[in-house]
C-alpha positions in Angstrom: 29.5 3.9 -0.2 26.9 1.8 -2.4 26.2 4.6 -4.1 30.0 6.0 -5.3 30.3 2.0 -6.5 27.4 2.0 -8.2 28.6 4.7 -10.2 32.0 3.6 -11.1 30.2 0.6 -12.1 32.0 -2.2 -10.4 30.3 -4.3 -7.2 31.9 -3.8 -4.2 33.7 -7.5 -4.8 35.0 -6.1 -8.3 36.3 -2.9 -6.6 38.2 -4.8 -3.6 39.2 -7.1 -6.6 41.0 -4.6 -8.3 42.6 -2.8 -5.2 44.2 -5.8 -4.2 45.6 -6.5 -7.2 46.8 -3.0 -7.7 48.3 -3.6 -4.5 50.2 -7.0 -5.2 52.0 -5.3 -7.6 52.8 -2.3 -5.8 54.0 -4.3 -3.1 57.3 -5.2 -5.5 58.3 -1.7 -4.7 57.9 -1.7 -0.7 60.7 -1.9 1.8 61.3 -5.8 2.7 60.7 -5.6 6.4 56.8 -5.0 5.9 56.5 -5.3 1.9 56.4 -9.0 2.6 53.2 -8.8 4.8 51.6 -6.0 2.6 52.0 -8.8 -0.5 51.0 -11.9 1.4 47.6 -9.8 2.5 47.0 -8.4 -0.7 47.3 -11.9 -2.1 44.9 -13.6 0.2 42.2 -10.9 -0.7 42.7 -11.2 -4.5 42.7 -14.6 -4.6 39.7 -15.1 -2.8 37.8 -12.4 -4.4 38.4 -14.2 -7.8 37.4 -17.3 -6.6 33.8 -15.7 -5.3 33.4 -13.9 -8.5 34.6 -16.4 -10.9 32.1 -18.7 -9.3 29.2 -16.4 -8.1 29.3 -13.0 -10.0 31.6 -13.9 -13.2 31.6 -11.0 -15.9 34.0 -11.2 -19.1 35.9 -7.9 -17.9 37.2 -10.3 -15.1 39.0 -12.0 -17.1 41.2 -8.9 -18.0 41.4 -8.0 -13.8 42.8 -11.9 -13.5 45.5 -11.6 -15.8 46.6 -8.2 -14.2 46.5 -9.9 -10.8 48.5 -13.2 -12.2 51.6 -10.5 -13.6 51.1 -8.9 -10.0 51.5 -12.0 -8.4 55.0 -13.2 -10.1 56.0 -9.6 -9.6 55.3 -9.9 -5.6 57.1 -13.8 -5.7 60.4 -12.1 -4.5 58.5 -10.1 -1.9 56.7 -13.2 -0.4 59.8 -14.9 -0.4 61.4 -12.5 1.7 64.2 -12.0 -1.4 65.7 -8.5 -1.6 64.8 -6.5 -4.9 66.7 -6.7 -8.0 69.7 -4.2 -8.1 71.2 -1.8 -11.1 69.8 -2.2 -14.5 68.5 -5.6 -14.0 65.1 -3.4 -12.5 63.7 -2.7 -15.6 61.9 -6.0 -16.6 60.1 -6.0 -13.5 58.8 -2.2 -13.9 57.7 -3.4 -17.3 55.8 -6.2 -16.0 54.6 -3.4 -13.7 53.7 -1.2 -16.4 51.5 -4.1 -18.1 49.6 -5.1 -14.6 48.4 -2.0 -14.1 46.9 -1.4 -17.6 45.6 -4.6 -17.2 44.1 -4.0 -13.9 43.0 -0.6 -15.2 41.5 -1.9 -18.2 39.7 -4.3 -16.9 38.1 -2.0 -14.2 37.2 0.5 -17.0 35.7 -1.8 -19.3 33.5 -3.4 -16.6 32.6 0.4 -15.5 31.9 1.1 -19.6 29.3 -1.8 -19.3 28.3 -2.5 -15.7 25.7 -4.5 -13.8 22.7 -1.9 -14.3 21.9 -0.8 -10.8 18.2 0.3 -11.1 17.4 3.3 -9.2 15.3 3.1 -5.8 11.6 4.2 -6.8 10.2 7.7 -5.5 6.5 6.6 -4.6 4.8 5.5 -1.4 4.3 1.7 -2.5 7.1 -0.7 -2.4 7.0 -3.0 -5.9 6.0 -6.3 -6.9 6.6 -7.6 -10.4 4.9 -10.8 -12.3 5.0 -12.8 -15.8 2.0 -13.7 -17.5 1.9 -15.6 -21.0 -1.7 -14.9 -22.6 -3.3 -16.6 -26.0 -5.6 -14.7 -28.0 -7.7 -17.7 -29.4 -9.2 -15.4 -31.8 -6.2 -14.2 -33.7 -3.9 -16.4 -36.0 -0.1 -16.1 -35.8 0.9 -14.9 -39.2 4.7 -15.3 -38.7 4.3 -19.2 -39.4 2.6 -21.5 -41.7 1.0 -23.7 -38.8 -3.2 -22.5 -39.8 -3.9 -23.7 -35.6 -1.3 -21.5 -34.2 -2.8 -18.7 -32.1 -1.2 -15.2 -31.2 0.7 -15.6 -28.0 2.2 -12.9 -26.1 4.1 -12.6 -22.6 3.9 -9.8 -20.4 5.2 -8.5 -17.5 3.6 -6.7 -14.6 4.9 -4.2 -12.1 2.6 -3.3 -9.3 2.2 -1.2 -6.0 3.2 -4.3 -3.8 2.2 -4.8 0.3 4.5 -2.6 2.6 7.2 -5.2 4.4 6.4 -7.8 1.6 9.2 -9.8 2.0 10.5 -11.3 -1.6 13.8 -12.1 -3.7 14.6 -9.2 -6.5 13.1 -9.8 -9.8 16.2 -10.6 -12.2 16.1 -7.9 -15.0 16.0 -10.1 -18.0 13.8 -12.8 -16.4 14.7 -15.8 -14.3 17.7 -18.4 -14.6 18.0 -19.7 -17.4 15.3 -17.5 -19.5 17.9 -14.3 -18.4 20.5 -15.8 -20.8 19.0 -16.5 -23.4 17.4 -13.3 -23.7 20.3 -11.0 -23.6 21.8 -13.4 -26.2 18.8 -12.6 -28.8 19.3 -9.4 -27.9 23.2 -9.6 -28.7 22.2 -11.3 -31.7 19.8 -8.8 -32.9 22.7 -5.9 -32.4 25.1 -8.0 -33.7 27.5 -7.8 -30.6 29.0 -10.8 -29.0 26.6 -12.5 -26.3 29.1 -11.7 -23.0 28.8 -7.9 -24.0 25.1 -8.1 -22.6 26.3 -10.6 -19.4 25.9 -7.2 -17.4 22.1 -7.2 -17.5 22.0 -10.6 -17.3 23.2 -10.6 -14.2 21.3 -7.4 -12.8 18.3 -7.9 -10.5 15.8 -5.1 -10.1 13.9 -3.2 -7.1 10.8 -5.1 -7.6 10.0 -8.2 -5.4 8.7 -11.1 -7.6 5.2 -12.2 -7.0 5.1 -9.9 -3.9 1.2 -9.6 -2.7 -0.7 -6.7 -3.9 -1.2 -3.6 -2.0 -4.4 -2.9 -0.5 -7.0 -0.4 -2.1 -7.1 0.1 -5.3 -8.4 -0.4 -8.3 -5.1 1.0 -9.5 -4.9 2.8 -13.2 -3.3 0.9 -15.6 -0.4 1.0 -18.1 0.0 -1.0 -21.6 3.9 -0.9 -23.2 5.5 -1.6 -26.2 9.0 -2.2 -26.7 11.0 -0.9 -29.1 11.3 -3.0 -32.6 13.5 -5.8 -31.5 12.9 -4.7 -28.2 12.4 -7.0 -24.9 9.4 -6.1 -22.2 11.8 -5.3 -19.6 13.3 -2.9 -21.5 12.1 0.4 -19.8 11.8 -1.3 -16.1 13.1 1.6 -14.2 10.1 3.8 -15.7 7.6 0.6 -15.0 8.7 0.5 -11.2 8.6 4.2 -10.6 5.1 4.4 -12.2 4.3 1.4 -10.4 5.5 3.0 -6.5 3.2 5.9 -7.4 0.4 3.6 -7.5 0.4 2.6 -11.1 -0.2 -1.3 -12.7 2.4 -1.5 -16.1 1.9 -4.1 -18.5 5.2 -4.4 -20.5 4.6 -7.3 -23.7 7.1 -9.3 -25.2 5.6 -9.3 -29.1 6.9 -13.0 -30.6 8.6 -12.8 -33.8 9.4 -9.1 -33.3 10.9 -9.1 -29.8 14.8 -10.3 -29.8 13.5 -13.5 -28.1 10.7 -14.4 -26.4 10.6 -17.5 -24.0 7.3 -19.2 -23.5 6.0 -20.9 -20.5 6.6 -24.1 -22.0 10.2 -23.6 -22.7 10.4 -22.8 -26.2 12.4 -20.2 -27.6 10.8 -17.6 -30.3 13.5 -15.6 -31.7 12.9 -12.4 -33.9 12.3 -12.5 -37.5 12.2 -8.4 -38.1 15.1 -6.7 -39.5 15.5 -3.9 -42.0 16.3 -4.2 -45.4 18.1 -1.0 -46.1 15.0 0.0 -48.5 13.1 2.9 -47.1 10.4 2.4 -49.2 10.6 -1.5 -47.4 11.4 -0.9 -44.3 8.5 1.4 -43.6 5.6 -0.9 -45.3 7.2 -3.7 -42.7 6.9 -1.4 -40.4 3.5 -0.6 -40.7 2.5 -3.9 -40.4 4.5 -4.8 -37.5 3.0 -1.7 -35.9 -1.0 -2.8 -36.9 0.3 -6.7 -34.7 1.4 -4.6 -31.9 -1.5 -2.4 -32.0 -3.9 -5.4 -31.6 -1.6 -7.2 -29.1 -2.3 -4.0 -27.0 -5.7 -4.6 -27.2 -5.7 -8.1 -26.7 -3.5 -7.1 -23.0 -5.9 -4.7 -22.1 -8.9 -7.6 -22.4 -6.9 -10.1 -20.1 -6.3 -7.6 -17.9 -10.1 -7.3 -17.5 -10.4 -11.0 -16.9 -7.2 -10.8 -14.0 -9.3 -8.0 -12.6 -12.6 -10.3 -12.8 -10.7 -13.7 -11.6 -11.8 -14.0 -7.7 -9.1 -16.7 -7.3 -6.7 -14.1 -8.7 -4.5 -11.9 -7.2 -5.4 -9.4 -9.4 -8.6 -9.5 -8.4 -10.7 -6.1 -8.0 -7.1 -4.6 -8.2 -6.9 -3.3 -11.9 -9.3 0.4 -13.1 -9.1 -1.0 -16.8 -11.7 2.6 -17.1 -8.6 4.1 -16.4 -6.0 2.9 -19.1 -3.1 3.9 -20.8 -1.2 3.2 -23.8 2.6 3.3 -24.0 5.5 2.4 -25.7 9.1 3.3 -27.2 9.9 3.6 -30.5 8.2 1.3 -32.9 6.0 0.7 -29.3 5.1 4.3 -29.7 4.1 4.5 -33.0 1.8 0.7 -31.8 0.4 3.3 -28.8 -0.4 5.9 -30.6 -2.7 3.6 -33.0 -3.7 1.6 -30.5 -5.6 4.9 -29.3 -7.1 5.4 -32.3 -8.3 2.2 -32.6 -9.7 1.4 -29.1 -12.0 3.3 -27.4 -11.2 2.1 -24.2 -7.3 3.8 -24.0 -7.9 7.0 -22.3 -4.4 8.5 -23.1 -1.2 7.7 -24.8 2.4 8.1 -24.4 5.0 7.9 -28.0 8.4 7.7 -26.4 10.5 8.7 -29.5 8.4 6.6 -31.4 7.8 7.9 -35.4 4.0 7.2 -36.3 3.2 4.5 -38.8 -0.3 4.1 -39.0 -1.6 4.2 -42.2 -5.0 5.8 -41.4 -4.5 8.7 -39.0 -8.1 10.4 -37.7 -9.1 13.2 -35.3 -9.0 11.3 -31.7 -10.6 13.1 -28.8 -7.9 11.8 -25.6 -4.7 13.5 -24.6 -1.6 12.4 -26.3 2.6 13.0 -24.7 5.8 12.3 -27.0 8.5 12.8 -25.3 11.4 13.4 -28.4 15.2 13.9 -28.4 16.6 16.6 -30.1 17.5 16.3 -33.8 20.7 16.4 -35.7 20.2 18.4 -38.9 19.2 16.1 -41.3 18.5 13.3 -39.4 14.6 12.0 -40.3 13.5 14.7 -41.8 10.2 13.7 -41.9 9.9 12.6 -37.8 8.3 16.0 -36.8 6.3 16.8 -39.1 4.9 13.5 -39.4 4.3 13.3 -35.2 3.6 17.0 -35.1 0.6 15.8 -37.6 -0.8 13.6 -35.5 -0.8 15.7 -32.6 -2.8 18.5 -34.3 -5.0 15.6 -34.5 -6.1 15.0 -31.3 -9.6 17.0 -30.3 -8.0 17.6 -26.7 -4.7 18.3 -25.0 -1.6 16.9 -26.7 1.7 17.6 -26.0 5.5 16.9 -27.2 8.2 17.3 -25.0 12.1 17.1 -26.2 14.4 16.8 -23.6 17.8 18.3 -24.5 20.9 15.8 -23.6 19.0 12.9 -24.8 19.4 10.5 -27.9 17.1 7.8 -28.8 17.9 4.7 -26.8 17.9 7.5 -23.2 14.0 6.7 -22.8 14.9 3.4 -21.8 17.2 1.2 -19.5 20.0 1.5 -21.7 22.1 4.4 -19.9 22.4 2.4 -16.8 24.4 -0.5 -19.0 25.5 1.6 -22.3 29.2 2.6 -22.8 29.0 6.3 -21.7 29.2 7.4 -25.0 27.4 10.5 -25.6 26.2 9.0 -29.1 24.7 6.1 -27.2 23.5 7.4 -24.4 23.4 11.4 -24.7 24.5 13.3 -22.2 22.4 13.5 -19.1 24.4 10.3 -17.2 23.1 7.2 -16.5 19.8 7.8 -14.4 19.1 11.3 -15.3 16.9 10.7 -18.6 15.3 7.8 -17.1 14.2 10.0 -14.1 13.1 13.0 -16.6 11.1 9.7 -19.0 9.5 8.7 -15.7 8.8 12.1 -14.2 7.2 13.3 -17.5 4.9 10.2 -18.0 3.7 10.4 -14.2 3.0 13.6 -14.3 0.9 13.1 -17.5 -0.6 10.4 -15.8 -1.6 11.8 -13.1 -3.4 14.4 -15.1 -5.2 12.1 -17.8 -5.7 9.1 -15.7 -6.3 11.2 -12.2 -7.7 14.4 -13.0 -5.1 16.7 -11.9 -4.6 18.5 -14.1 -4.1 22.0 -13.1 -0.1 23.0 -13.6 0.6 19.9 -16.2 2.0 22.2 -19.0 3.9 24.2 -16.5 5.2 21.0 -14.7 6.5 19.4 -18.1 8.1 22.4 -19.5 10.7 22.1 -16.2 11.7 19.2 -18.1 12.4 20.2 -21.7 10.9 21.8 -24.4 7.3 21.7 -24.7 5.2 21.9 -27.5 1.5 22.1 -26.0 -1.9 21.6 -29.1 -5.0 22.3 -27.9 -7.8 20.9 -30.3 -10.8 22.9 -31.2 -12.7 23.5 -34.4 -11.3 21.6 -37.6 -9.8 24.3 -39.1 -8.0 25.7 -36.4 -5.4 24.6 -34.0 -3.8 26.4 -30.8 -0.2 25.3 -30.2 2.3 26.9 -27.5 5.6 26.4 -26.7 7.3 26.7 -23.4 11.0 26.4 -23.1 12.6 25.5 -20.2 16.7 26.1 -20.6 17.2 25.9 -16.7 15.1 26.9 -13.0 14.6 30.3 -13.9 11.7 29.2 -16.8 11.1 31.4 -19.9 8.0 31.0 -21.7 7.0 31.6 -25.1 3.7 31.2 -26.4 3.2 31.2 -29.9 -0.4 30.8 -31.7 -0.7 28.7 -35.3 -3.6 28.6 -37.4 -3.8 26.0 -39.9 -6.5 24.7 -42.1 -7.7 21.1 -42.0 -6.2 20.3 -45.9 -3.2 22.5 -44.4 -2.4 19.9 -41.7 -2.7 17.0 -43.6 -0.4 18.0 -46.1 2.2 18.4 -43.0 1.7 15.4 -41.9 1.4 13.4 -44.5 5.4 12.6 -43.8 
């Protein structure tokens, strides 16, 4: 029963909401002997599921369900009076009202099902989920957004972790705790330039991870650095943070100041973004590099305090954390921060771009494995994406691979399906939790390879989820690639070998 109301996107309180007032007004209709004790029951339950959600659970879409329920209500006043109905032609007035209660009613319930409370989906791994906020100051790096020469880089991050089984705790809220959820989702309203109650949904939504549960016994536990998308908020991919996190996994998810949609700090104050494009290319992209070189360092800086938490005997952290066995992540402009992050620190192991287009300016042979996980392209639509990723996958001296999973659109390697109109253009076309579970599936199982060794059937186990182009570095003037597509269970493959010369690759990726 949770489960069918979870996907028509109203809470069991909405749904019983919008029953009762469907039945109000189709009480007008009923024969007087029990139409009177149909009304006054339907009346009762409407009523006092407005007050509870008006009070506890209020979402803007309510507002529509209250007005349908206030036309129901003076429809059913003859009913509840015990009056007879209105003979002859004097009906149609009242099966106009009719008319508008139930596209009220019906309105209302679609819109709040077209932007719903995200319901995060129950993890898959053996280790229930704990989740944690840090705020960390890098005493060595200026803040170059403002003119203040004592201000040091600050960043936020959030941790998800394999928590204690039976660790009793209250659901993290999605975009942080009263009132920091708030203000959040109205930065990030702000920075989409939709109204602030469009985003009261996630606002509202609390995850499957326990807040400052214990951590679970054994360990060390890999680790996992992210980075949002450019305007992007840390919890932004937390389905794919707790499901790596139940299969024994530590994510780091950072809020970037200045580039996130808004940032709260410890102490209270708001940091609100200051990125935006320009609508120059030529702009846009040198921005873009250096927002990219901030994040790359900011990764860096993550992984060192991580190191310190793992070090800290007081902590709870401590002895907890295999920063030998890290990971760099991130979506969009994140991925393009990963992916240079690897280059530039030695001690990433792997990567993972998710849909991210490569911006660093100084792209060179790397010698750890590399997964871009890519929606499929319309014709014409950033022409030089591929090419320019495809580039810096031949670069890597090891395993890299790029997987495109049909059905998805940008925005599907996040949390955005579960809270998106259903709009194909928004959200592709695999529903709500379907590309989150293929995002999360993919980067474990590339996890689990880099960061645990197994690594045995990875090509054969990614290629069930889309299209996989697989590079395998070897001398510098040649490069093995294969592709292995995957339409449906009964796997074709296709292997296909490229030989390119050095001066030959950079000219493709040169972008």
């Amino acid at each position: 029963m949770t489960q069918t109301i979870a996907a028509l996107g109203l809470s069991p309180l909405e749904l019983l909401l919008v029953l009762s007032g469907l039945v109000l007004t189709a009480s007008r209709w009923l024969p007087v002997r029990f139409g009177r004790g149909v009304a006054l029951s339907a009346a009762a339950v409407a009523v006092g599921s407005a007050i509870v959600t008006a009070t506890a659970a209020f979402r803007w879409q309510l507002l529509v369900v209250f007005a349908g329920i206030a036309v129901g209500l003076v429809l059913a006043l003859p009913v509840l009076r015990g009056r007879p109905r209105t003979p002859g032609k004097r009906r149609w007035p009242a099966a106009l009202a009719g008319v508008v209660a139930l596209v009220l009613l019906a309105g209302g319930a679609a819109a709040g099902a077209a932007l719903p409370v995200p319901a995060f989906p129950q993890p898959t791994g053996r280790y229930p989920v704990g989740s944690t906020v840090r705020q960390w100051t890098d005493e060595t790096r200026p803040e170059t957004a403002t003119d203040d020469p004592t201000d040091r880089r600050t960043v936020v991050a959030q941790l998800w972790y394999p928590a204690v089984p039976g660790a009793i705790g209250q659901a993290s809220r999605y975009l942080g705790p009263d009132p920091e959820a708030a203000t959040v989702a109205s930065g990030v309203a702000g920075y989409l330039g939709v109204p602030a109650f469009v985003l009261d949904g996630p606002a509202q939504a609390r995850t499957q991870a326990l807040a400052d549960a214990p951590v679970a016994a054994g360990g060390p536990f890999p680790v996992v650095l992210f980075s949002p998308g450019l305007g992007g908020v840390r919890t932004q991919n937390t389905a794919w943070a707790e499901e790596l996190a139940s299969r024994g996994y530590v994510v780091a998810a950072l809020d970037h100041p200045y580039d996130s949609a808004a940032v709260v700090l410890r102490d209270g104050r708001v940091i609100a973004t200051r990125v935006s494009a320009t609508g120059d290319d030529a702009e846009d992209r040198r921005h873009a590099v250096g927002w990219t070189a901030i994040r790359a360092a900011d990764l860096s800086f993550a992984l060192s305090e991580l190191s310190r938490l793992d070090r800290d005997a007081s902590g709870m952290f401590h002895g907890k954390l295999d920063t030998a066995r890290a990971a760099v992540t991130g979506h969009s402009l994140g991925g393009a921060a990963a992916l240079q992050a690897l280059r530039q620190d030695p001690r990433f192991v792997a990567a993972i771009d998710l849909d991210g287009f490569p911006y660093d300016p100084a792209p060179r042979r790397f010698t750890r494995p590399v997964l871009a996980l890519t929606h499929p392209l319309e014709p014409g639509e950033s022409p030089d994406y591929l090419p320019r990723l495809t580039g810096v996958l031949q670069l890597s001296g090891t395993d890299a691979y790029r997987l495109e999973v049909p059905g998805t659109v940008h925005l599907s390697f996040t949390d955005a399906p579960l809270f998106l109109p259903p709009l194909p253009s928004l959200m592709g076309s695999l529903g709500r939790t379907e590309p989150i579970r293929i995002t999360a599936e993919a980067s474990a199982d590339f996890l689990d390879a880099t960061l645990g060794g197994r690594t045995a059937d990875l090509a054969d186990r990614l290629a069930a989820l889309g299209e996989l182009s697989a590079y395998r570095g070897g001398r510098p003037n040649a490069i093995t690639a294969r592709r292995y597509l995957a339409p449906d269970a009964r796997r074709r493959t296709i292997v296909r070998t490229e030989r390119m010369t050095w001066a030959q690759q950079h000219d493709s990726s040169s972008g």
